[in-house]
C-alpha positions as CSV (number, residue, x, y, z in Angstrom):
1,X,-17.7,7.7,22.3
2,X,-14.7,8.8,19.7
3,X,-12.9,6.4,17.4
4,X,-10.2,6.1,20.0
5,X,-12.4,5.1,22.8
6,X,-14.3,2.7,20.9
7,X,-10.9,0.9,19.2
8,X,-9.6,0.7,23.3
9,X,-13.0,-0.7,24.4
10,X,-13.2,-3.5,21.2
11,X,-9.6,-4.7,22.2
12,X,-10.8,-5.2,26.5
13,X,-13.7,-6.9,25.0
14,X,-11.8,-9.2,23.1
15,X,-9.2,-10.0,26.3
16,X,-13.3,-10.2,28.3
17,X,-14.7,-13.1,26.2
18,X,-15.7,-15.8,28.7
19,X,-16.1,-18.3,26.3
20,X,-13.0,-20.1,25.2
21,X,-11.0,-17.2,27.3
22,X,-8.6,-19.2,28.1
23,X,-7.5,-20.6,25.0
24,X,-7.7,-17.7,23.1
25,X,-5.7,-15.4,26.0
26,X,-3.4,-17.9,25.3
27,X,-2.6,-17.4,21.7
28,X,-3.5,-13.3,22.2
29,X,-0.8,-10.9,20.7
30,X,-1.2,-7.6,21.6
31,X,1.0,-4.3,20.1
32,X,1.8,-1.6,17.9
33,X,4.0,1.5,17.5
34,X,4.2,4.9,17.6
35,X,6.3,6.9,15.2
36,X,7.6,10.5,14.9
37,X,8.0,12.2,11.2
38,X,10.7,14.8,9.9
39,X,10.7,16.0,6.4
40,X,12.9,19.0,4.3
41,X,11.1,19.6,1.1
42,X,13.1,21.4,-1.5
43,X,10.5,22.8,-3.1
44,X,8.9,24.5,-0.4
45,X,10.1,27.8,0.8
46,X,8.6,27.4,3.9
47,X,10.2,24.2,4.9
48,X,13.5,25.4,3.7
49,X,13.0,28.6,5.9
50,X,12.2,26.3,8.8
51,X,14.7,23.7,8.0
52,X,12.1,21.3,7.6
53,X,9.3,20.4,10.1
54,X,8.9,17.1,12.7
55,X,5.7,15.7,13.6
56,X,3.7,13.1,15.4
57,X,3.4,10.6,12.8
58,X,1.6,7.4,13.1
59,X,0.0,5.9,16.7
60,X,-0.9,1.9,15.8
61,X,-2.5,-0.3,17.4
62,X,-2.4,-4.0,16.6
63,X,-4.0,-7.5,17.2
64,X,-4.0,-11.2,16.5
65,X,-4.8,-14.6,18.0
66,X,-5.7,-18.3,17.2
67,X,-7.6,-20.9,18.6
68,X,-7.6,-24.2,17.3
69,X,-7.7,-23.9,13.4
70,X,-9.5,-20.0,14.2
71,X,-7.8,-16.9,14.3
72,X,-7.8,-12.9,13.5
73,X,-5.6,-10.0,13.0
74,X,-6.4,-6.6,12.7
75,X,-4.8,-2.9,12.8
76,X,-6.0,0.2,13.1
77,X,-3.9,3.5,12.8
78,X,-4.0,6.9,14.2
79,X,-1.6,9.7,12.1
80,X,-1.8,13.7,12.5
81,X,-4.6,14.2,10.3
82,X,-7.0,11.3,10.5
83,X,-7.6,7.3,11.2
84,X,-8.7,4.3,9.4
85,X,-8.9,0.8,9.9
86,X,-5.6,-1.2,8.2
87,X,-6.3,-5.0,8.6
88,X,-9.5,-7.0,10.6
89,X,-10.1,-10.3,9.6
90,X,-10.5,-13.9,10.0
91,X,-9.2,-16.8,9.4
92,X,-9.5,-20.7,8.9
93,X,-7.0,-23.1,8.6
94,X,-8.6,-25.7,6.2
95,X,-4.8,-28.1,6.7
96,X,-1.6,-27.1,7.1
97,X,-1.2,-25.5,3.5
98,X,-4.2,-24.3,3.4
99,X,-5.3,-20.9,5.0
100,X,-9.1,-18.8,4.3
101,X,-9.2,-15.2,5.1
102,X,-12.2,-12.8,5.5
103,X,-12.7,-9.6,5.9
104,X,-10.3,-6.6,5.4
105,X,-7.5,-8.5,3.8
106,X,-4.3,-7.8,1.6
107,X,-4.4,-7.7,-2.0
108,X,-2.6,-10.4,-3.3
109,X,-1.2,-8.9,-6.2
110,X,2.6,-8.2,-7.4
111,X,5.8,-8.7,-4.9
112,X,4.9,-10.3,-1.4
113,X,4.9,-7.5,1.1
114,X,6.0,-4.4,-0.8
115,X,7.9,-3.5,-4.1
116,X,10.0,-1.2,-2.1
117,X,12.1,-0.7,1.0
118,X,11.6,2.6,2.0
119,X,8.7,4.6,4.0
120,X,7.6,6.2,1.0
121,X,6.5,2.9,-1.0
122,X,6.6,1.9,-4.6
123,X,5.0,3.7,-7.5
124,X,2.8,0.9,-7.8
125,X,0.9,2.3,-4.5
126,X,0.1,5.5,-5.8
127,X,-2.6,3.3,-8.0
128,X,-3.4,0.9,-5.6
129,X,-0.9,-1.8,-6.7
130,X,1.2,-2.3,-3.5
131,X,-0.2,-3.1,0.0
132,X,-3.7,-3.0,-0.7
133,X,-6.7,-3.9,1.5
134,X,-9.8,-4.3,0.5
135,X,-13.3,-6.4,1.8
136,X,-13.3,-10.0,0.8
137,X,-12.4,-13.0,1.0
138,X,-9.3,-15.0,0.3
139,X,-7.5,-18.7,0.5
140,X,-4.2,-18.8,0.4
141,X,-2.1,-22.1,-0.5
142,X,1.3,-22.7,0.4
143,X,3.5,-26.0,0.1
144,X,7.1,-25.8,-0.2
145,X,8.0,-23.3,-2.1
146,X,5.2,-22.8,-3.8
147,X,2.4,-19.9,-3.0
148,X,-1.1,-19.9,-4.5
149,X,-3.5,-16.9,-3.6
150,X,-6.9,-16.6,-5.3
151,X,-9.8,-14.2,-3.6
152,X,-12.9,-12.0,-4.0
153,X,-13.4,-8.5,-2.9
154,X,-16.8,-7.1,-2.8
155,X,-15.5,-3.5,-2.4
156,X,-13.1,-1.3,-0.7
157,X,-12.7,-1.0,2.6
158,X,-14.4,2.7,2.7
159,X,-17.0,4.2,0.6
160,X,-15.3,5.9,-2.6
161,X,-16.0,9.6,-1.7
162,X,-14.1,9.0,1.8
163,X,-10.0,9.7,0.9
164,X,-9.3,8.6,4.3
165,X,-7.8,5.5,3.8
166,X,-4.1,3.7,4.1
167,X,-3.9,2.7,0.6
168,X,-5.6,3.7,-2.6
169,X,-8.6,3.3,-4.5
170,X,-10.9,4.6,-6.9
171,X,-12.8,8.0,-6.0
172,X,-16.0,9.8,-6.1
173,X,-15.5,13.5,-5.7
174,X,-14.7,16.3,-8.2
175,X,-10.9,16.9,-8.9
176,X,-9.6,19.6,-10.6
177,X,-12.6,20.3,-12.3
178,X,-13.2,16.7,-13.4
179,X,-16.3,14.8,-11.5
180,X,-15.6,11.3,-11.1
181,X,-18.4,9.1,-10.1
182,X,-16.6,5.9,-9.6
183,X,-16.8,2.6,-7.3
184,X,-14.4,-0.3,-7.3
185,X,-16.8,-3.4,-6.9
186,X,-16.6,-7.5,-7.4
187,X,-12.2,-7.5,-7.6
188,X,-10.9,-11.2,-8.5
189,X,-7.2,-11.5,-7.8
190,X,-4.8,-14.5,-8.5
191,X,-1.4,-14.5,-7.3
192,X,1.0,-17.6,-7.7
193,X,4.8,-17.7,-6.6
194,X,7.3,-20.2,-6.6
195,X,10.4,-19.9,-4.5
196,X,14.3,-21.7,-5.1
197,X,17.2,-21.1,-3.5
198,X,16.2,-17.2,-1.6
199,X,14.8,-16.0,-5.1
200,X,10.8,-15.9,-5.6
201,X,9.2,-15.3,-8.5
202,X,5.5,-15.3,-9.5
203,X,3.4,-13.3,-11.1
204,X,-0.5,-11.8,-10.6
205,X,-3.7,-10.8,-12.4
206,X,-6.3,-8.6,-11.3
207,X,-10.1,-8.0,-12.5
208,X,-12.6,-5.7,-11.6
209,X,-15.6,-3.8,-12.2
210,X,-15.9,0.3,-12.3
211,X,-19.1,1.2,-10.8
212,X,-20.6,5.2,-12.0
213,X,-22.7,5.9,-9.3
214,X,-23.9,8.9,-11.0
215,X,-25.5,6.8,-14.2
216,X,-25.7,3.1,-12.9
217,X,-23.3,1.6,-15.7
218,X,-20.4,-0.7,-15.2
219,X,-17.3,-1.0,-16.5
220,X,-14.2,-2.7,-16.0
221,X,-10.5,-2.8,-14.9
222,X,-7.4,-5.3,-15.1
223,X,-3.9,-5.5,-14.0
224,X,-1.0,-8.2,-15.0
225,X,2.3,-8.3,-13.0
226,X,5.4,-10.2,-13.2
227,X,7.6,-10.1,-10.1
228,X,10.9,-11.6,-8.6
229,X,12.5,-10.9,-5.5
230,X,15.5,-12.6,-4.6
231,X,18.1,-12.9,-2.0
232,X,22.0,-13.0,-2.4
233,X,23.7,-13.1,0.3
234,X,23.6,-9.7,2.5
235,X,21.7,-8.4,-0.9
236,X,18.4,-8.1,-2.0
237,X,16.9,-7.3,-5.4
238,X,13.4,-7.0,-6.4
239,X,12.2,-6.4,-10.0
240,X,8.5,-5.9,-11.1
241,X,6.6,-5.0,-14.9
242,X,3.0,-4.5,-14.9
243,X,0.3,-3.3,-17.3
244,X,-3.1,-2.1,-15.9
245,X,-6.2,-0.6,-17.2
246,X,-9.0,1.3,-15.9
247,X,-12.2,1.8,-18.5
248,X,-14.8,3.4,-16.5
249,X,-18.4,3.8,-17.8
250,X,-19.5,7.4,-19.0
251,X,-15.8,9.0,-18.2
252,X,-15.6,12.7,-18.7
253,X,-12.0,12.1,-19.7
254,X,-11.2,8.6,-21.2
255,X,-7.8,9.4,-20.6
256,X,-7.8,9.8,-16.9
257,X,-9.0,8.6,-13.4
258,X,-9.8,9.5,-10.0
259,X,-7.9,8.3,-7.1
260,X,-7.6,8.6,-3.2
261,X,-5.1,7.9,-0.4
262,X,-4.3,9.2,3.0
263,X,-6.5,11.7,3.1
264,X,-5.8,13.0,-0.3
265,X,-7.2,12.8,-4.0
266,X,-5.6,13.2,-7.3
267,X,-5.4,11.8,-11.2
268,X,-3.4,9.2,-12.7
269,X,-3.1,7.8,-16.4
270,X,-5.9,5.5,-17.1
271,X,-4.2,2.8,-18.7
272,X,-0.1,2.7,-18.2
273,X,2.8,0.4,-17.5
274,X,4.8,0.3,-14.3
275,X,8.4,-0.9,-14.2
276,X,10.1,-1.0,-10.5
277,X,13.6,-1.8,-9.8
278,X,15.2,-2.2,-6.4
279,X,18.4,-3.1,-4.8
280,X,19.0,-3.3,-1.0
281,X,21.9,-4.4,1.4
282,X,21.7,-5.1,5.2
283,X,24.6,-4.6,7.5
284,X,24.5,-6.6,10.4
285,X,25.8,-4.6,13.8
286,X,26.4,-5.0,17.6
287,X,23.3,-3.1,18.2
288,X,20.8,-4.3,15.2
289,X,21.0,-4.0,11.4
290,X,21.7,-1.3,8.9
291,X,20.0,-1.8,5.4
292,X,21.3,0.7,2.5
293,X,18.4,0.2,-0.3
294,X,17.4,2.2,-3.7
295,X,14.3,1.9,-5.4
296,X,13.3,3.4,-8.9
297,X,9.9,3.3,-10.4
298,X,8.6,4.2,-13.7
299,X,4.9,4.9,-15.1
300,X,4.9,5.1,-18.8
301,X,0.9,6.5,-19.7
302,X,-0.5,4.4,-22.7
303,X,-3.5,6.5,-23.3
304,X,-4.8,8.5,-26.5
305,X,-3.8,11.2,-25.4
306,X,0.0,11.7,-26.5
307,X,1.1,14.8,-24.2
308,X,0.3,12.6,-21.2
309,X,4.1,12.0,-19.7
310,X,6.1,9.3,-17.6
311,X,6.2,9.6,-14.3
312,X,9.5,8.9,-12.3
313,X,10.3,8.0,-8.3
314,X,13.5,7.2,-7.1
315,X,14.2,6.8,-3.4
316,X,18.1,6.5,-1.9
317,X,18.3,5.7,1.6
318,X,18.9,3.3,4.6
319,X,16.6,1.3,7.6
320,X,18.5,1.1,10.8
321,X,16.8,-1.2,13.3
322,X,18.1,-0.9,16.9
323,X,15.8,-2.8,20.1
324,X,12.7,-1.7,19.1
325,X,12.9,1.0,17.2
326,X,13.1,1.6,13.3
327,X,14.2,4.5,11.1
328,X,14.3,5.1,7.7
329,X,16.1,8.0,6.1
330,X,15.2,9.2,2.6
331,X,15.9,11.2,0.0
332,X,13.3,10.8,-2.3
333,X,13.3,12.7,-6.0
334,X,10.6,12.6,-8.3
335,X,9.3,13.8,-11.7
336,X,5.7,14.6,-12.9
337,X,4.4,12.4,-9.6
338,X,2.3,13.3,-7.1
339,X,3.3,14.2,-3.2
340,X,7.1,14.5,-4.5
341,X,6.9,17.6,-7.2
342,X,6.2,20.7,-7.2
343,X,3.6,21.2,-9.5
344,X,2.7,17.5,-10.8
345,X,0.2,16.2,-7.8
346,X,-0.4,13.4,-10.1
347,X,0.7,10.7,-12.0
348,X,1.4,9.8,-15.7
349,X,-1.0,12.9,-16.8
350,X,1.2,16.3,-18.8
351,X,3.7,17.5,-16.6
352,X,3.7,20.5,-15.9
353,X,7.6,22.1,-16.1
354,X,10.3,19.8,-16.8
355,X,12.4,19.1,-13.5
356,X,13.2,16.8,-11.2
357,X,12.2,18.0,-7.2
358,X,13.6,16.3,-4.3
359,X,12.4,15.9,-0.6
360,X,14.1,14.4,2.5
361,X,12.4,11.9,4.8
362,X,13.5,10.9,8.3
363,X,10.8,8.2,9.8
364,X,11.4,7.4,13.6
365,X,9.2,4.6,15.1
366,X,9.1,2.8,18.5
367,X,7.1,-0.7,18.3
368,X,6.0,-2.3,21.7
């Protein structure tokens, strides 16, 4: 049976249930999307030669009920070059405010939803900062405006020497010579926002441990965030400063860690600071909405080492939402960070050169 067949079969057997069928059928929401990908990359002389290349993107598939105080969601996603579970879990509603989660959950850590508008996310998700998931469990608290989240993640949703994932963790693999043997284990996260007049501001902590799987030791990791994201009008602005660490047990290189994402693995600074600022308008039209947005990031590397360099991502462009469908155009530019240079498939470590690159991204999806 392949992955496809087995994700189809899972969501008849859920619609199937004879117990409670009818309630639940009730409450059943069913989707997902499908979304094509263009992308011109300056540095490339092939995609310059071609003037760029378009490509099946993304093929989601998408689910969530309740019944009674019970109910799920999950997501799982296809793209061109693998698959991997997004979001499957639980939940409980304890009282009105009061929600539990389990399973594979968000993160809650930094700026609800995302510290950035575009397709290409924030800095922050390059280290696992924005839009994470991981195995746990979670309550989250809400009364006016006022959010609480505190959870517990055993692990990651995949093993650490598997880079196909949606959004990144620690990994065990060799990378450019360096052999990393580390796992992400028992995460706490606490997340508390308060919200007044469209402006929310909060801020996170995260703790961890850093399993080495090759020698059995432990080490640790932490992150502290402050956030805001407020909401003036037709305009939007979201500002966010975080420090993180990562001290892993027995490290080849102090200085450095592993990483994976999207089928992909690199290095990043061990222990840095990441400063995002973003500012967005939407347009409202006859036909949908129009939202003109820029978001900056910055990594500044605070590790022994003094060649290590910042890292830089800026992203200029605009979401137009029309009936079901959603585009965003992009022109992303970066410096000394990974999948937009050249020569710098990392982040925060020497650069290599001393440019800026620059890439454009058109995102097209259709959401049923």
């Amino acid at each position: 049976m392949t992955k496809f067949t087995a994700i189809a079969a899972s969501l008849l057997a859920v619609l199937a249930v004879p117990a409670g069928a009818a309630e639940i059928n009730e409450n059943l929401n069913i989707g997902g999307s499908v979304r094509v990908n263009y992308s011109y990359i300056d540095y490339s002389e092939s995609s310059k030669d071609k003037l760029g290349d378009i490509a099946f993107d993304t093929l989601s598939l998408t689910a969530s009920g309740q019944s009674g105080n019970w109910g799920f969601a999950s997501e799982y996603r296809l793209n061109n070059s693998t698959d991997y579970l997004i979001l499957g879990y639980a939940t409980y509603d304890m009282s009105p405010e009061l929600q539990i989660q389990a399973g594979v959950t968000h993160v809650p850590f930094g700026n609800h939803g995302y510290i950035s508008n575009s397709w290409w996310m924030g800095l922050p998700y390059y280290l696992g900062f924005e839009d994470d998931r991981d195995v746990g469990v979670k309550a989250v608290y809400k009364t006016g405006g006022m959010q609480t989240d505190v959870a517990f993640f055993k692990s990651p949703e995949y093993g650490a020497s598997n880079n196909a994932r949606y959004a990144a963790d620690l990994f065990t693999g060799t990378i450019n010579g360096t052999e990393y043997n580390n796992e992400e284990t028992n995460q706490f996260n606490l997340r508390h926002t308060q919200t007044f007049s469209g402006v929310t501001v909060g801020a996170s902590g995260q703790y961890g441990q850093i399993y080495n799987s090759g020698t059995g030791n432990t080490g640790d990791r932490f992150a502290l965030a402050a956030h805001l994201n407020g909401n003036f009008g037709s305009w939007n602005v979201q500002m966010q400063a975080m420090h993180y660490e990562f001290d892993a047990a027995d490290a080849e290189d102090e200085n450095k860690i592993g990483v994976s994402v999207v089928g992909w693995q690199y290095e990043v600074s061990a222990k840095g600071q990441i400063y995002n600022f973003n500012v967005a308008k939407t347009m409202a039209t006859d036909w949908g909405s129009v939202k003109f947005y820029n978001d900056f990031g910055l990594l500044t590397p605070d590790v022994e080492d003094d060649s290590y360099d910042n890292s830089f991502q800026n992203v200029t462009g605009m979401a137009i939402a029309a009936g079901p469908t959603y585009t965003m155009v992009d022109l992303i530019a970066g410096k000394n960070m990974t999948f937009s240079t050249a020569n710098n498939d990392h982040v925060g470590l020497p650069e290599i050169g001393d440019d800026w690159d620059y890439r454009v991204n058109i995102n097209f999806g259709y959401y049923f």
